[in-house]
C-alpha positions in Angstrom: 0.0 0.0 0.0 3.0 2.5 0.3 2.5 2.6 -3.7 -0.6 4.0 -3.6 -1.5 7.4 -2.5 -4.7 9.4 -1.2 -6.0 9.2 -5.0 -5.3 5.7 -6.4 -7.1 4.6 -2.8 -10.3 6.6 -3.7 -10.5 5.0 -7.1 -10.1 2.0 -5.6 -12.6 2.4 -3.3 -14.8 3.9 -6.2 -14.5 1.1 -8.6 -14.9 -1.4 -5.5 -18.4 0.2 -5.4 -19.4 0.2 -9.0 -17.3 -1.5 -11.5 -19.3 0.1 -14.2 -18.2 3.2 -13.3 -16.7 5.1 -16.3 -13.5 6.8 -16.4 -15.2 10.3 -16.7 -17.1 10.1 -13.6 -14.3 8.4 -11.6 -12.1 11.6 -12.7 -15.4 14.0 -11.9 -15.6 12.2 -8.4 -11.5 12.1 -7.6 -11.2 15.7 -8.7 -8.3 15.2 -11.5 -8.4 14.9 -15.4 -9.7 12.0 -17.2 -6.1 11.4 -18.9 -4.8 11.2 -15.6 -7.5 9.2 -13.9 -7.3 6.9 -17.0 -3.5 6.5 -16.5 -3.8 5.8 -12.9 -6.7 3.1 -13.3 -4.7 1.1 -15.7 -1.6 1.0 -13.2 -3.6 -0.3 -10.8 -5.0 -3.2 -13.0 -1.1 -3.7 -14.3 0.0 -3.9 -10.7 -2.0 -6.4 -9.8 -4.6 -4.1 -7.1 -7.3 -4.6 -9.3 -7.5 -8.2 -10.3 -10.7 -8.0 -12.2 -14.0 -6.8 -12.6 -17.2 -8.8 -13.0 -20.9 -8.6 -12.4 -22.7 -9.6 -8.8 -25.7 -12.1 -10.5 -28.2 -12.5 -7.8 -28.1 -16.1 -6.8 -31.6 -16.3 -6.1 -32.8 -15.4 -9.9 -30.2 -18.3 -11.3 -31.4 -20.9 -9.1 -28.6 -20.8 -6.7 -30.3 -19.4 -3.6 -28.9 -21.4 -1.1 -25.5 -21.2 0.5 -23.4 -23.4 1.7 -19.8 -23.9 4.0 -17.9 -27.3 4.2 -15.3 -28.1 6.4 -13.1 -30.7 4.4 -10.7 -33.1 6.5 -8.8 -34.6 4.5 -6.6 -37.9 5.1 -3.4 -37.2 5.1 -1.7 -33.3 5.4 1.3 -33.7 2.9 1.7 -31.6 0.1 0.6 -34.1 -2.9 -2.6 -34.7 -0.6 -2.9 -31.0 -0.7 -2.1 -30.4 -4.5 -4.5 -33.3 -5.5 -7.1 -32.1 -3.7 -7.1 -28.1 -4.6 -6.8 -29.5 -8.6 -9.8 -31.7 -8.3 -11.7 -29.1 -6.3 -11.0 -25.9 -9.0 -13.0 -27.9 -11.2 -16.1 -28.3 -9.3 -18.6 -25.7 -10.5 -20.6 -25.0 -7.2 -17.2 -24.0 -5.5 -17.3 -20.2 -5.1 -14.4 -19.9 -2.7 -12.0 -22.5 -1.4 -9.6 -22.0 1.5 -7.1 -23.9 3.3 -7.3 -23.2 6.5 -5.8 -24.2 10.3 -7.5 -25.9 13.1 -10.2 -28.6 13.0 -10.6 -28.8 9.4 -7.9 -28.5 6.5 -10.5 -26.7 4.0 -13.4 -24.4 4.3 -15.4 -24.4 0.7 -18.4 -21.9 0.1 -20.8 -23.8 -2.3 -24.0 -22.1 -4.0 -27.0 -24.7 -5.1 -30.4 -24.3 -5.6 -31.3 -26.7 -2.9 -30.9 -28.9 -0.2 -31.8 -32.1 -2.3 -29.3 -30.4 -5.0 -26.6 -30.4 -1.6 -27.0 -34.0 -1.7 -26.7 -34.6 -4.9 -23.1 -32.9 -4.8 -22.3 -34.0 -1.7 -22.4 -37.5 -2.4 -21.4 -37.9 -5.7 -19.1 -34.8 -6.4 -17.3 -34.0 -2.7 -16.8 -37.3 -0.8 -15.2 -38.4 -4.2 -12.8 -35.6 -4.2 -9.3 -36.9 -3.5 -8.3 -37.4 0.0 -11.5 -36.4 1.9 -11.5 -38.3 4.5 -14.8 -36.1 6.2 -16.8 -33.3 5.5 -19.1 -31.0 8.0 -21.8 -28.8 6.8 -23.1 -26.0 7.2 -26.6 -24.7 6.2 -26.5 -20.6 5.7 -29.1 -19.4 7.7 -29.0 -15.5 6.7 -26.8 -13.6 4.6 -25.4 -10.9 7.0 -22.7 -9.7 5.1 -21.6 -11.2 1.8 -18.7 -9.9 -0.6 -18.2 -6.8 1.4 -15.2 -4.4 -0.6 -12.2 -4.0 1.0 -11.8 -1.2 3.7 -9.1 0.7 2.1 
C-alpha cells in the first residue's frame, strides 16, 4: 500500500463500489483529469490491485439461492494430498471460494445450489469423491449478514 496514494485509494474504493463506473465520472468524483484518472486506473489493473471486474448475478434469480460452508478433512496433510485435492476441487462448478485453512478442518469451501436435495446430490457424488476427503461438516446458511463486502481501504 505505500505505492498507492490518497487518490489511487479513492478509485479503488470507487471502482470497488461500481465496476461500471466510467473513467469520466471516476475523474469527476476524484477531482483530476480523465487522462490522468485513465492513467492511474490502468496501473492499478497492471500492478495487480485490481484483479478483475465482474458482475454480482443474484443467486436467487439463477437458481442458486442457497449457500453453503464445508469443512473438508482430508486424510493425510502432505503436500501431494494438498495439491491433489485443490486441482480436483478448482474444477467443481458449485465452489465459489475454497480455502485452506488451520485448526479442526484442512478446507473451508463456500458452495451455492439451488437446494438442499441439490446439496445432496453434490455431496455424495461430487465431494466425498474428491481426492483425499477423509470427512466433510456442513453447514446450512441461515442469513446472509454480510456477503462480498469491498475492502476497507
Amino acid at each position: 500500500m505505500d505505492a498507492l496514494d490518497r487518490m489511487d485509494l479513492r478509485i479503488l474504493r470507487l471502482l470497488q463500489q461500481d465496476g461500471r463506473m466510467n473513467n469520466a465520472e471516476i475523474a469527476k468524483r476524484v477531482n483530476t483529469s480523465p487522462a490522468t484518472c485513465h492513467r492511474r486506473t490502468q496501473r492499478l489493473f497492471e500492478e495487480g490491485y485490481v484483479r478483475g471486474v465482474r458482475a454480482e448475478i443474484a443467486p436467487e434469480k439463477v437458481e442458486r439461492g442457497s449457500l453453503v460452508m464445508v469443512g473438508v478433512v482430508l486424510d493425510r496433510s502432505t503436500p501431494e494430498s494438498f495439491g491433489a485435492f485443490e486441482t480436483a476441487v478448482r474444477k467443481v462448478p458449485a465452489v465459489l471460494d475454497c480455502h485452506l485453512v488451520a485448526g479442526d478442518f484442512d478446507y473451508f469451501l463456500k458452495i451455492r445450489v439451488r437446494d438442499m436435495a441439490d446439496f445432496n446430490r453434490l455431496h455424495s457424488e461430487t465431494l466425498i469423491a474428491l481426492p483425499g476427503v477423509r470427512q466433510t461438516r456442513t453447514f446450512f446458511v441461515m442469513k446472509e449478514v454480510i456477503d462480498n463486502a469491498p475492502l476497507a481501504l
